[in-house]
C-alpha positions as CSV (number, residue, x, y, z in Angstrom):
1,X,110.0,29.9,34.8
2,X,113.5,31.4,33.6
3,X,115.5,34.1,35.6
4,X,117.2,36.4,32.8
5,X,120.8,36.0,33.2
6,X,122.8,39.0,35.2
7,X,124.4,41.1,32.3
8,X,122.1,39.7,29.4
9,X,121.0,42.8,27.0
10,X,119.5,40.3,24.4
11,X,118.4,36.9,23.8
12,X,116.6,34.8,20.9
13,X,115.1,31.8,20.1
14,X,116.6,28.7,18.1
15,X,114.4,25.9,17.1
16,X,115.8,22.4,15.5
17,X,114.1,19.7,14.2
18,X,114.5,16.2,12.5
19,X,113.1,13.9,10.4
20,X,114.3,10.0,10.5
21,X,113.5,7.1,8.8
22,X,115.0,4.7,11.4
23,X,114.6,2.3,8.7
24,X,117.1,3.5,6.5
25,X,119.2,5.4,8.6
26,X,118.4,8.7,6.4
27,X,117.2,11.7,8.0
28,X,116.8,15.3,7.2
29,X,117.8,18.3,9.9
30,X,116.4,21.9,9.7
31,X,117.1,25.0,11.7
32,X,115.4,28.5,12.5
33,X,116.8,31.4,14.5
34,X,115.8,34.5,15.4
35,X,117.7,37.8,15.2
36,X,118.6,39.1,18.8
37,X,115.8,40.9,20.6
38,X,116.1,43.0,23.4
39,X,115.6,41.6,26.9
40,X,114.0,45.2,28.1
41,X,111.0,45.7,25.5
42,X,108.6,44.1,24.7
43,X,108.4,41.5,21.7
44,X,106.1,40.7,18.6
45,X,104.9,37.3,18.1
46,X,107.6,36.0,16.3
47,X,107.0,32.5,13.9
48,X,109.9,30.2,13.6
49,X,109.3,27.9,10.1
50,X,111.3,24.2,10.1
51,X,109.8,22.9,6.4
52,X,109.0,19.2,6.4
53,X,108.0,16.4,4.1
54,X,104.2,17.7,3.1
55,X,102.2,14.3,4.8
56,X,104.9,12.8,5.9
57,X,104.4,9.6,8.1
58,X,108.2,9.7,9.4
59,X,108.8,10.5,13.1
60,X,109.7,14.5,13.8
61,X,112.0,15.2,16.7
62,X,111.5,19.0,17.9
63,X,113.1,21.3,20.4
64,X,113.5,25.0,21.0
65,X,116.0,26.7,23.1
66,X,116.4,30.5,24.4
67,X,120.0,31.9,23.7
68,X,120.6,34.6,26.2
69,X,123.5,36.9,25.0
70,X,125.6,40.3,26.5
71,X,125.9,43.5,23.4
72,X,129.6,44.4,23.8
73,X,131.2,46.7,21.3
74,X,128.8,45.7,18.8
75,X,129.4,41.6,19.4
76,X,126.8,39.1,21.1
77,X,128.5,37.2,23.4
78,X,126.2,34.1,24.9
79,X,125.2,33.5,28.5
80,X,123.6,31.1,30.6
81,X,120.2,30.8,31.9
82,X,118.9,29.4,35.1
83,X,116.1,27.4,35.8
84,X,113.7,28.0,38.5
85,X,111.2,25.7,40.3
């Protein structure tokens, strides 16, 4: 469960991921944001799209984090959230 940070107007979602060859050392990094999104309405279902090697047989390292921000004269500035249980 997450508690929406005193203050917050907006938030989004980032999602990261990785391929590696720990063989080689080689490894290939992609990214995907949202834009901001209100924390008071409610929200589509949103897709976030990290492109890999098509069949790859290399380990895939994924995470996905919430970035909880404040609107102020038309500039996101981040927060912190706080989890709960």
């Amino acid at each position: 469960m997450l508690s929406i940070p005193t203050g917050a107007t907006h938030f989004r979602f980032i999602a990261g991921g990785a391929e590696v060859d720990f063989n080689t050392g080689r490894y290939t990094v992609m990214t995907a944001i949202t834009g901001y999104l209100p924390v008071d309405t409610a929200t589509a279902a949103l897709t976030l799209e990290l492109p890999v090697t098509a069949k790859t047989v290399l380990p895939l390292f994924l995470v996905l984090g919430i970035e909880s921000q404040q609107a102020v004269n038309g500039q996101y500035l981040p927060l912190r959230w706080l989890w709960l249980g």
